[in-house]
C-alpha positions as CSV (number, residue, x, y, z in Angstrom):
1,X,128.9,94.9,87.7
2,X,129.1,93.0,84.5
3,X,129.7,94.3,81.2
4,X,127.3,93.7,78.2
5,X,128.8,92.3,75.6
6,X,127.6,93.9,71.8
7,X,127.7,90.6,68.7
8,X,131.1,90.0,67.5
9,X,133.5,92.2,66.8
10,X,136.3,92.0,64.2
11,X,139.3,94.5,63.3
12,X,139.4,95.8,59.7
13,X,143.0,96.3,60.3
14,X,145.7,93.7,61.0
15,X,145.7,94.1,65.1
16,X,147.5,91.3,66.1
17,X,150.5,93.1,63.7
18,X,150.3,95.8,66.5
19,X,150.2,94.3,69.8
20,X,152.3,96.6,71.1
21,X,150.5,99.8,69.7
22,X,147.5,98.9,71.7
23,X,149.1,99.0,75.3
24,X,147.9,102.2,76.1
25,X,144.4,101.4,74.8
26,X,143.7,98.3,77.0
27,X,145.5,100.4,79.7
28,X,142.6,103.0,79.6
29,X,140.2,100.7,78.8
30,X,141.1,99.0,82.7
31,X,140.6,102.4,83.9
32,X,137.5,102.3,82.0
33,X,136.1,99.5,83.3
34,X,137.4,100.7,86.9
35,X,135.7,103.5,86.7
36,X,132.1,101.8,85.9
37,X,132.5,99.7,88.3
38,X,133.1,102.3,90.6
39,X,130.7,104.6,90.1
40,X,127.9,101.9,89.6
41,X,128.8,100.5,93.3
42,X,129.0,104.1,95.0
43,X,125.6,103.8,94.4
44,X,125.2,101.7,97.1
45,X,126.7,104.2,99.7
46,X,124.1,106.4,98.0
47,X,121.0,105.3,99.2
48,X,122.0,105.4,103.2
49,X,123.6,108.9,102.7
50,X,120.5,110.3,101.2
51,X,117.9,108.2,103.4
52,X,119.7,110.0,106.4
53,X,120.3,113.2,104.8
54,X,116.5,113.6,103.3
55,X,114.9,111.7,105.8
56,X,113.5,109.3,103.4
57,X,112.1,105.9,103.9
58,X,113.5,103.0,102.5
59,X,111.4,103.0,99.2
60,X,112.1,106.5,98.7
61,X,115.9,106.2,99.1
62,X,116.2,103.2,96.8
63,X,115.3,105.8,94.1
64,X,118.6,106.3,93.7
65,X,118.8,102.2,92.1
66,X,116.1,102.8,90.4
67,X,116.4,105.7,88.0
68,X,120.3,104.6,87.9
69,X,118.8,101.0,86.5
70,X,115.5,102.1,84.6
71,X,117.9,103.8,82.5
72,X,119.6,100.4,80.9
73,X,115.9,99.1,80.3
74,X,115.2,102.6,78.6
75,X,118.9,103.8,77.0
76,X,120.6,99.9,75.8
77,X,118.9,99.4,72.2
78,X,119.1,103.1,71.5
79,X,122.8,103.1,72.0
80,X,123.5,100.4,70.4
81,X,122.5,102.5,67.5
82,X,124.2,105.5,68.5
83,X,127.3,103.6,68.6
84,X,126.1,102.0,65.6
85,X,126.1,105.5,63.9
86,X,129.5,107.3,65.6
87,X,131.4,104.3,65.8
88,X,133.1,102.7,69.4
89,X,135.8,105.0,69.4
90,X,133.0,108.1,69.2
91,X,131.0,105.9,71.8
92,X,133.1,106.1,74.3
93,X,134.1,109.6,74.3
94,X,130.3,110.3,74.4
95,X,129.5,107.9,77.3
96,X,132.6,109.5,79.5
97,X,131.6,113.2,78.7
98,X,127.8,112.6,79.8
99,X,128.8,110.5,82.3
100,X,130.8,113.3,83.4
101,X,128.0,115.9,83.3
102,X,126.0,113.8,85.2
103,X,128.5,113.6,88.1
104,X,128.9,117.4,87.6
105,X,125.4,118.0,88.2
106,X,126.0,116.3,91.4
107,X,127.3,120.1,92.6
108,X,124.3,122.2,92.1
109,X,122.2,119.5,93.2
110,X,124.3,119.5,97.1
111,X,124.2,123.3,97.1
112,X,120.7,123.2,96.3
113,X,119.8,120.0,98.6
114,X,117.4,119.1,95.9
115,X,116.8,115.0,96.4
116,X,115.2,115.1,92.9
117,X,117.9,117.2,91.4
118,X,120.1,113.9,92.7
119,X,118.4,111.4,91.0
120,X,118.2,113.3,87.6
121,X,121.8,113.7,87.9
122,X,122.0,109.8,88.3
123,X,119.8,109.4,85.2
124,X,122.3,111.5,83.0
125,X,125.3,109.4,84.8
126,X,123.7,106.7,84.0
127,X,123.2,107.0,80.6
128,X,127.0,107.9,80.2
129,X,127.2,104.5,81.6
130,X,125.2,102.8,79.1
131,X,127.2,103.9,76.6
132,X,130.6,102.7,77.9
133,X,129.3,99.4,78.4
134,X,128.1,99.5,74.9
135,X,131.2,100.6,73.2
136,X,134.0,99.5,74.7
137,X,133.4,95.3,75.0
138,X,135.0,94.8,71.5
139,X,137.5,97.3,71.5
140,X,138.8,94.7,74.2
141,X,138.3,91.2,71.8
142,X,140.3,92.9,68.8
143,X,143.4,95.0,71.1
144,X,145.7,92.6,70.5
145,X,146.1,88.5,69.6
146,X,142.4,87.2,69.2
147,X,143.9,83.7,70.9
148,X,144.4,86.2,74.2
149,X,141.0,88.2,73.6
150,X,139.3,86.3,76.7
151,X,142.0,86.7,79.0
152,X,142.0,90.0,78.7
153,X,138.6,90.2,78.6
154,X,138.4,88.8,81.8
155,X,141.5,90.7,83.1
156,X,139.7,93.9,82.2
157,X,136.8,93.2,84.0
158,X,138.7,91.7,87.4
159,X,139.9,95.5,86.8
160,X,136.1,96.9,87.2
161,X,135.6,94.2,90.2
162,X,138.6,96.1,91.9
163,X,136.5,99.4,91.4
164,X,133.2,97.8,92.7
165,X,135.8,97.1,95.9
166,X,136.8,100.0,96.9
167,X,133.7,102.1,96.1
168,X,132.2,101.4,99.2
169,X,135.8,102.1,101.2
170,X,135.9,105.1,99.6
171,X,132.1,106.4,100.2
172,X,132.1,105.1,103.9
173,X,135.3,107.8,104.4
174,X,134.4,110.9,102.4
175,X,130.4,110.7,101.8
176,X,129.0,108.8,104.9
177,X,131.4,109.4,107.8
178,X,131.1,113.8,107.4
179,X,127.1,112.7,107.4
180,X,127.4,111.7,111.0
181,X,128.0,115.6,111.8
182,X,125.6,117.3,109.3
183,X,122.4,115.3,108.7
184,X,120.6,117.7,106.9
185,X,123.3,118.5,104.1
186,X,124.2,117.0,101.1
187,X,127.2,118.7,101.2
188,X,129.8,115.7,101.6
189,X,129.1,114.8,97.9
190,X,130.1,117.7,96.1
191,X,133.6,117.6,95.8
192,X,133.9,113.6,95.3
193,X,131.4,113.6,92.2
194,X,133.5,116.6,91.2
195,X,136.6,114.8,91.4
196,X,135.0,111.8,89.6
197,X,134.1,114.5,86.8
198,X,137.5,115.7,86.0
199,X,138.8,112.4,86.1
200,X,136.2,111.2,83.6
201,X,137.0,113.9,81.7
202,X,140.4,113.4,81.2
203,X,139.7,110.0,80.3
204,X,137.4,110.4,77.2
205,X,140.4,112.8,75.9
206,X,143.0,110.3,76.4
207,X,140.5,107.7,74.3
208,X,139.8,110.9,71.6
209,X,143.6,111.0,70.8
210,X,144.2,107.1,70.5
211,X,144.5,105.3,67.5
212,X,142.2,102.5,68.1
213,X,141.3,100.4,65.3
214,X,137.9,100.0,63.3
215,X,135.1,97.6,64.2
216,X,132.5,95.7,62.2
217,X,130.2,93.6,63.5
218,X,130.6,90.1,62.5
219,X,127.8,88.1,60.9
220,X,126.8,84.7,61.0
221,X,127.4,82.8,57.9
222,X,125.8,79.4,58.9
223,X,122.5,79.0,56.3
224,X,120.6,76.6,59.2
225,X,121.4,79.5,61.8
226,X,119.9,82.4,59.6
227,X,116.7,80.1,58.9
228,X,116.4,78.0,62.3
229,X,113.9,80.2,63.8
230,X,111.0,82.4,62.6
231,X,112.0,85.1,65.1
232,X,114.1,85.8,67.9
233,X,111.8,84.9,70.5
234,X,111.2,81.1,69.5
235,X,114.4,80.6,71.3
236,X,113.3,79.3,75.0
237,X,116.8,79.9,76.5
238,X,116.5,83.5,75.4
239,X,113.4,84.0,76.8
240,X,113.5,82.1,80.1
241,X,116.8,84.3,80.2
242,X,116.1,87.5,80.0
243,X,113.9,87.3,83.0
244,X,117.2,85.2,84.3
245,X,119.0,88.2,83.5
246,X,116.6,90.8,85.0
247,X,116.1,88.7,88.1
248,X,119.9,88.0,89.0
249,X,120.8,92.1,88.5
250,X,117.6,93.0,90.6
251,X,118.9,90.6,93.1
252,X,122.9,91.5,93.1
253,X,121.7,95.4,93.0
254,X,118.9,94.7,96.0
255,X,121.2,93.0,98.6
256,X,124.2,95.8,97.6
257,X,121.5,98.4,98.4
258,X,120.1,97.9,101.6
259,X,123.6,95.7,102.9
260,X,125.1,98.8,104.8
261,X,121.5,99.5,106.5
262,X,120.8,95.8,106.9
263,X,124.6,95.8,109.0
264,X,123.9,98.9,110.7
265,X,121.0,97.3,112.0
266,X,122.8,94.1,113.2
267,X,125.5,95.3,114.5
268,X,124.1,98.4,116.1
269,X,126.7,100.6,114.6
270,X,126.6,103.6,112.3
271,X,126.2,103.2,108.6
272,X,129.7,104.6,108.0
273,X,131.5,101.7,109.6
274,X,128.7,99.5,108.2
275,X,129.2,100.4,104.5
276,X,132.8,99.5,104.8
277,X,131.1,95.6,104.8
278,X,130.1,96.1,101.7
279,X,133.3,96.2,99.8
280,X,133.5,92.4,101.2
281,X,130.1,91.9,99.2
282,X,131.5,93.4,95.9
283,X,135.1,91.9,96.6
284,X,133.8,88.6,96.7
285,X,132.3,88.8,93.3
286,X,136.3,89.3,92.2
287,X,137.9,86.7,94.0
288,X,134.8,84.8,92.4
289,X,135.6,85.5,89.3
290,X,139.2,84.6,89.1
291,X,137.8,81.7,90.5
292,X,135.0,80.9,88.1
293,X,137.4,82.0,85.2
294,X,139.4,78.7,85.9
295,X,136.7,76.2,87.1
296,X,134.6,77.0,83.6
297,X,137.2,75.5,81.7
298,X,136.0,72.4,82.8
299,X,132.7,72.5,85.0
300,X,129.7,72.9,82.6
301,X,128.2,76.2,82.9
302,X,124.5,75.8,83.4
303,X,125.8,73.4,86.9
304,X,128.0,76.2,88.2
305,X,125.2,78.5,87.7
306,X,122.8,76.4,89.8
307,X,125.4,75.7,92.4
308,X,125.7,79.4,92.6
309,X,122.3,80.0,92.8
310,X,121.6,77.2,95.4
311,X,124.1,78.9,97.3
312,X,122.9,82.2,97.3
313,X,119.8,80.7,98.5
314,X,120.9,78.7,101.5
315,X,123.2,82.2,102.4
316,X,120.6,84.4,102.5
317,X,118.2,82.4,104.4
318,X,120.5,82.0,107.1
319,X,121.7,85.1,107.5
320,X,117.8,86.4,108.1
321,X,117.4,83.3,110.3
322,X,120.6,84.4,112.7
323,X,122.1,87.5,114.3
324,X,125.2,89.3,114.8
325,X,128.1,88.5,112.6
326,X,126.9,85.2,111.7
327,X,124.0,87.0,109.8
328,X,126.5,89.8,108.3
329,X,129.1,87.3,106.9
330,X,126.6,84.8,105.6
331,X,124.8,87.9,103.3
332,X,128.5,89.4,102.5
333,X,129.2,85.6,101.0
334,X,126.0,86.2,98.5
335,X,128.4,88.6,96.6
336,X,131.1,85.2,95.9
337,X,127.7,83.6,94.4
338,X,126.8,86.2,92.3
339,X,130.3,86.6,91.0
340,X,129.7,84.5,87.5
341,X,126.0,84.9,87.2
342,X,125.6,87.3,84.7
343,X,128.5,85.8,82.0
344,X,126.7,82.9,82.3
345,X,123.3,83.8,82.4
346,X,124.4,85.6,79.4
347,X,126.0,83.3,77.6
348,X,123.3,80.4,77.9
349,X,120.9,82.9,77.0
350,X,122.2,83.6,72.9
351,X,123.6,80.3,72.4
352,X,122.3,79.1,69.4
353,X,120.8,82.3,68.1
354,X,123.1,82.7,65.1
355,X,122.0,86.1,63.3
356,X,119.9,87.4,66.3
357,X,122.7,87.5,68.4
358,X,123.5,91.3,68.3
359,X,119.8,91.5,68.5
360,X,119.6,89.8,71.7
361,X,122.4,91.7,73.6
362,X,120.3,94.4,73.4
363,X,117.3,92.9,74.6
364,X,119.6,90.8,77.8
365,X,120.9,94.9,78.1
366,X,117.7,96.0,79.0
367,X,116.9,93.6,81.2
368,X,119.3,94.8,83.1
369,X,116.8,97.8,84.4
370,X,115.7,94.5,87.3
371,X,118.4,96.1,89.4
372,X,115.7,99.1,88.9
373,X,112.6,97.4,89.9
374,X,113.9,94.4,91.9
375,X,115.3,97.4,94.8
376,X,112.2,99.3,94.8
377,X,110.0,96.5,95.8
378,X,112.4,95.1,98.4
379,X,112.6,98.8,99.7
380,X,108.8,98.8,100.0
381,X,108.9,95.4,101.8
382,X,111.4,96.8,104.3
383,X,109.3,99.7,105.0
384,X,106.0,98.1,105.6
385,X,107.2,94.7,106.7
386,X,110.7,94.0,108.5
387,X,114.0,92.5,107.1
388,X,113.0,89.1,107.2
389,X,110.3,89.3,104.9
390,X,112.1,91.7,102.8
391,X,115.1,89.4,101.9
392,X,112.3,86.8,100.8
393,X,112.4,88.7,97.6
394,X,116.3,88.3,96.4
395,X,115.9,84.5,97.3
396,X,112.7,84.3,95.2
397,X,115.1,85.6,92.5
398,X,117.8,83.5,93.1
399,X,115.3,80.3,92.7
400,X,114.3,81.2,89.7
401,X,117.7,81.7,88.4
402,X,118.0,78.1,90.1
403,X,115.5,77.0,87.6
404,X,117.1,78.4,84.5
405,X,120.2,76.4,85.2
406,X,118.3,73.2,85.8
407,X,116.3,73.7,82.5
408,X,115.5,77.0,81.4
409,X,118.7,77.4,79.3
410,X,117.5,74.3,77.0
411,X,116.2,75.1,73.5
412,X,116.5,72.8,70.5
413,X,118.5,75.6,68.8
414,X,121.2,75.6,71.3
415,X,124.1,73.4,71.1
416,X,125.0,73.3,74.8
């Protein structure tokens, strides 16, 4: 998953004097974004634990996306003003120690076999989440030489692509494969989402006792920019992308959510060695964006995002038009597609905006809750259609993202 980048950052303190200091800071902040991206994709081995486990349909297991992704569209502007008020450095520590409770609460929750004691555990997880993503983007612009900030930007968050990876690995061996011998328990979760606890833990007290440097956000000083506009929605790119936004993360989410049932399915296997498929899907979005980091030095931005999005199109038709590993690989390739969507997406969507920038990340942040509403609805079109129809709904997404890279990016403000 993508991080959400918060305005521009700039240190009050000489940080490129202290390059060296910093090490351990962008150290912890990979294992930051690791850890996001790894709890945010074990999501996905989630949804077929519990469907088996509770007995649930699909609508009903995609619950778990749903309050884990309602939470951006409900938590992103407040914490931007939480951080606001307690700093990054307090940010951070806050979003590690609730994301910890929330995977704590994981344990009374299995011991209980409480489905809806699950997904309120989620919700405090995933407002832990929110916060990271909040706080920690421009600790990682100012750690160091501001001509490097974008390569280790991107480095940072080829590290959270690595977590997305192996979440899947790791949920298909200790959550999903112990389900195959006790379907009514929700046992196999415990000690992982303990383990995840301590570990995010000791984290936010590593970040507590470095010396990180202090932040302020950097405002626009071009005159035209502050009076261009008469508010922050008369910018069309903005607007046309924030449902870009919301579509693309309902779509990535959507396909990552049902992918180990729609496998299982296929291939006739159990959804153990199907969820090990997924990590495919979510390692193509890294390989992607190694990839993409290159080829956007020098392919325009809004083009790469409708070649992406044509893609994705063409991919997922054909994998619901064919069978057997045909059909698997083509809807594991949607994952490479979707690997520079959101930076792009992102980036088209505030250019221009000037002093409504910082304003805008938050509104592009909530939009992120798609991956909420975008799952539900596909998980109510599986249950009361078939697969077939069900997919139409990510490629409906996808062609609207289409669009905004043809034209819904343009605005007379922007400059691209």
């Amino acid at each position: 998953m993508a991080g959400i980048p918060v305005g521009n950052a700039i240190s009050s303190g000489p940080a490129d004097r202290q390059v060296r200091s910093y090490t351990p800071a962008l150290i912890t902040l990979a294992v930051l974004y690791f850890m996001m991206g790894f709890i945010t994709c074990l999501n996905d081995t989630l949804v077929p634990f519990f469907k088996k486990g509770f007995r649930l349909n699909y609508a009903e297991s995609s619950l778990v996306q749903f309050y884990f992704f309602l939470t951006y569209g409900i938590v992103s502007i407040p914490a931007g003003r939480i951080v606001g008020g307690v700093g990054y450095k307090k940010g951070m520590v806050l979003g590690f120690s609730i994301a910890a409770l929330g995977a704590l609460l994981f344990f009374p929750a299995a011991v209980m076999h409480q489905y809806a004691l699950f997904l309120a555990a989620l919700f405090v997880l995933a407002i832990g989440i929110v916060l990271l993503q909040v706080a920690a983007n421009p600790y990682i612009t100012v750690l160091g030489a501001a001509k490097t900030a974008s390569s280790r930007l991107t480095l940072i968050q080829g590290v959270g692509s690595i977590g997305t990876t192996t979440a899947p690995l790791f949920g298909a061996y200790y959550i999903l494969a112990p389900l195959q011998t006790s379907a009514a328990s929700s046992a196999a979760v415990k000690y992982p989402y303990l383990g995840i606890a301590a570990v995010l833990v000791i984290i936010a007290f590593i970040v507590s006792r470095l010396a990180l440097p202090e932040i302020e956000v950097e405002e626009s000083n071009n005159v035209e920019d502050q009076n261009s506009a008469k508010g922050i929605f008369a910018f069309r790119n903005l607007n046309y992308g924030i449902f870009g936004l919301f579509f693309y993360v309902g779509a990535e989410v959507s396909v990552g959510t049902f992918l180990t049932n729609y496998i299982a399915d296929l291939l006739k296997t159990t959804e153990s060695a199907a969820n090990n498929f997924v990590a495919f899907y979510w390692g193509g979005m890294l390989v992607g964006r190694l990839i993409g980091a290159v080829l956007l030095k020098s392919v325009k931005a809004s083009v790469m995002l409708s070649v992406c999005a044509g893609l994705a199109i063409v991919l997922v038709i054909l994998s619901i038009n064919t069978s057997g590993y045909v059909a698997v690989w083509s809807m594991i390739a949607v994952g490479f597609c979707n690997s520079v969507m959101f930076a792009i997406i992102f980036s088209l969507a505030v250019n221009g905006l000037g002093k409504y920038t910082t304003q805008a990340s938050g509104l592009l942040s909530a939009a992120i809750a798609g991956g909420a509403v975008i799952s539900f609805c596909q998980g109510m079109l599986i249950d009361n259609t078939s697969w077939t129809i069900a997919f139409v709904l990510p490629v409906a997404c996808y062609s609207y993202i289409l669009f905004y890279g043809l034209s819904g990016y343009k605005s007379k403000f922007s400059n691209l």
